[in-house]
N, C-alpha and C positions, 0 to 999 in steps of 0.2 A: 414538452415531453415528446420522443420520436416513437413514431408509430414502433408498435413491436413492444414497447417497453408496459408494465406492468403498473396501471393503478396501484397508486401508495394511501393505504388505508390501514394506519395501525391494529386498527380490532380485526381485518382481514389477514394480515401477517401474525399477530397473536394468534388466532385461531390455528393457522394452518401449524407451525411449530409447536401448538400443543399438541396439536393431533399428532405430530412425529417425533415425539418426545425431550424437546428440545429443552435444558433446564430454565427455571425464570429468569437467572443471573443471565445467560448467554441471550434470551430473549431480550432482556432490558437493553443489554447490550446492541445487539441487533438492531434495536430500534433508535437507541441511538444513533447510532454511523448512517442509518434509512434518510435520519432527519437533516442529518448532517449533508448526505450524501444528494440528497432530495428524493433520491427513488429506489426501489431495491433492486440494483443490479446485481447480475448474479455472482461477480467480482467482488463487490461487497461484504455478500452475505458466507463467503467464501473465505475472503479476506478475516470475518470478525473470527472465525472459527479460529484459524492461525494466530493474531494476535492474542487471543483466551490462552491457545494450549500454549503458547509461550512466555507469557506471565504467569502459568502454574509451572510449569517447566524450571524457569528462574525461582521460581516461589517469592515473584512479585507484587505487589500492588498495585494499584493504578496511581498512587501520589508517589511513587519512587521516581527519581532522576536514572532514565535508559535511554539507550542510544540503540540508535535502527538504523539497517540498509536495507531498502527494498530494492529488487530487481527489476521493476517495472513500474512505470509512469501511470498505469492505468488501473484503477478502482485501489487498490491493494493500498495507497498511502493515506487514505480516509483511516481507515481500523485504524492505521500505527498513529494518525495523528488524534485523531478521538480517544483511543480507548487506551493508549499507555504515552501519551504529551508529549510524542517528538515529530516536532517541525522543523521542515525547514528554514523558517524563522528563527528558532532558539538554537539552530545551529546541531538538534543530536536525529536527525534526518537526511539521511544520503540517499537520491534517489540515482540507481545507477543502472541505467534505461537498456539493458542486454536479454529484454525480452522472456522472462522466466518467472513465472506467479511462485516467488517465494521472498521471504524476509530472512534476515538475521536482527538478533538484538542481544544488546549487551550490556553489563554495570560498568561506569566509568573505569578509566584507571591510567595510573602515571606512565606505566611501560608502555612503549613500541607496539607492543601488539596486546591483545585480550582474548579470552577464550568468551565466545558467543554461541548462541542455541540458533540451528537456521532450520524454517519448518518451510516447506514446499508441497506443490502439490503433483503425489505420486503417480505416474502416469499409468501403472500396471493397476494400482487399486483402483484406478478409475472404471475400467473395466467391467466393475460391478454396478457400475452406473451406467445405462447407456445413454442416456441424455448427457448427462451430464458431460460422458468422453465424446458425444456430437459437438457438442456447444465450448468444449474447450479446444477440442485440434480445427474450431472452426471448419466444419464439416459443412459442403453443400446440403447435406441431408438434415442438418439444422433446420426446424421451421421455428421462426419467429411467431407465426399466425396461431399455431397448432402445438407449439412448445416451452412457449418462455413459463406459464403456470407450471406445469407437471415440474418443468426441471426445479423452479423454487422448490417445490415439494419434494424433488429428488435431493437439492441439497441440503435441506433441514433432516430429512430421512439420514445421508450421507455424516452430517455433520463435520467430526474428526478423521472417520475411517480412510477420508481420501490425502489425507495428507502422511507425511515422516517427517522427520526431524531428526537432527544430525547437529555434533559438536563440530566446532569450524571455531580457528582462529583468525582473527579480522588485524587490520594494522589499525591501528588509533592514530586518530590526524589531533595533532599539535595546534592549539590555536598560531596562529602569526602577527608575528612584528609587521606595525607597516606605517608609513607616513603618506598624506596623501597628496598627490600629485594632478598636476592641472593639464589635462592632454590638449596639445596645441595644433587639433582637428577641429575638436567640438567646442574647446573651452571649459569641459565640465569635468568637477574636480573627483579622481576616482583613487582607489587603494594603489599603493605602487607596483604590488604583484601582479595585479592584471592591465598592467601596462604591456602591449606585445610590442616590440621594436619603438617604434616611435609616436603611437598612437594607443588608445584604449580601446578594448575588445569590439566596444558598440562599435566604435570605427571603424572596425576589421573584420575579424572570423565570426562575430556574433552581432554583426549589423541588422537589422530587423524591422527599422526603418528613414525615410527618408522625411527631413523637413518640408510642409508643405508654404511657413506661411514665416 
């Protein structure tokens, strides 16, 4: 764990969300993605808020088949993949890394595009929070030493209030055809789309590393 980050003690985190009214469904919740997550960052607990109001929003379940796009790589794809099963494994998980703490999600569907709920977090409501708008515009005035508790406590207080949500239509990606092909760099046999010229991507623009042995 890096210094600055907050002991993870279930009956610690239970307490403090009760004390700010936080319902037991959203707690259970929370504690799940904590365990999942390993520790309660405050991305997380952030995050699970947005994925709840967007499975009420949809007037979803959690065993229903949805599809997500989050906007950022960090904390924010734990909730969507814990608390409503879309991975980037099963394929209904787009992470599309342009730096924005919000998600969209959506019910399958045959057409080109789909009407989706996107919930994010509103920078004006933040406002009411000052910790909270420290610790998000990453503010030198953020202290780790002196703030990471209060703000938990500021975001369970917070809960929904810092976020909107907005109707948005998305494009629905088509699975693909593909046969698979042998790149004669590496020798190793890859889908034919992500062939770039004459070689496969590891080869190329998403090389990442080199053989040592």
């Amino acid at each position: 764990m890096n210094h600055g980050e907050p002991a993870y003690r279930p009956e610690d985190l239970t307490a403090r969300m009760t004390a700010a009214g936080v319902s037991p469904q959203v707690q259970g919740e929370i504690l799940e993605v904590v365990a999942f997550h390993t520790y309660p960052a405050p991305g997380i607990l952030i995050g699970t808020f947005m994925v709840d109001w967007a499975l009420d929003l949809l007037k979803a379940d959690r065993t229903e088949k949805l599809y997500a796009v989050c906007e950022t790589p960090k904390c924010l794809p734990d909730p969507i993949q814990v608390l409503a099963g879309c991975t980037t494994g099963n394929s209904r998980l787009r992470v599309v890394p342009i730096g924005k703490f919000a998600l969209s999600m959506n019910r399958g569907s045959g057409e080109a595009t789909t009407t989706a709920i996107r919930i994010f977090v509103d920078g004006e409501k933040l406002k009411k929070f000052p910790i909270i708008d420290l610790w998000y515009n990453n503010s030198p005035d953020f202290s780790k030493h002196t703030m990471t508790e209060p703000l938990l406590d500021e975001i369970f207080n917070a809960g929904r209030s810092i976020l909107s949500q907005e109707q948005v239509r998305v494009r629905v990606t088509p699975k693909q055809k593909w046969r698979s092909v042998t790149c004669p760099t590496c020798g190793e046999a890859v889908p034919d789309y992500l062939i770039e010229g004459d070689h496969c991507a590891a080869c190329g623009s998403m090389k990442y590393y080199e053989r040592i042995c």
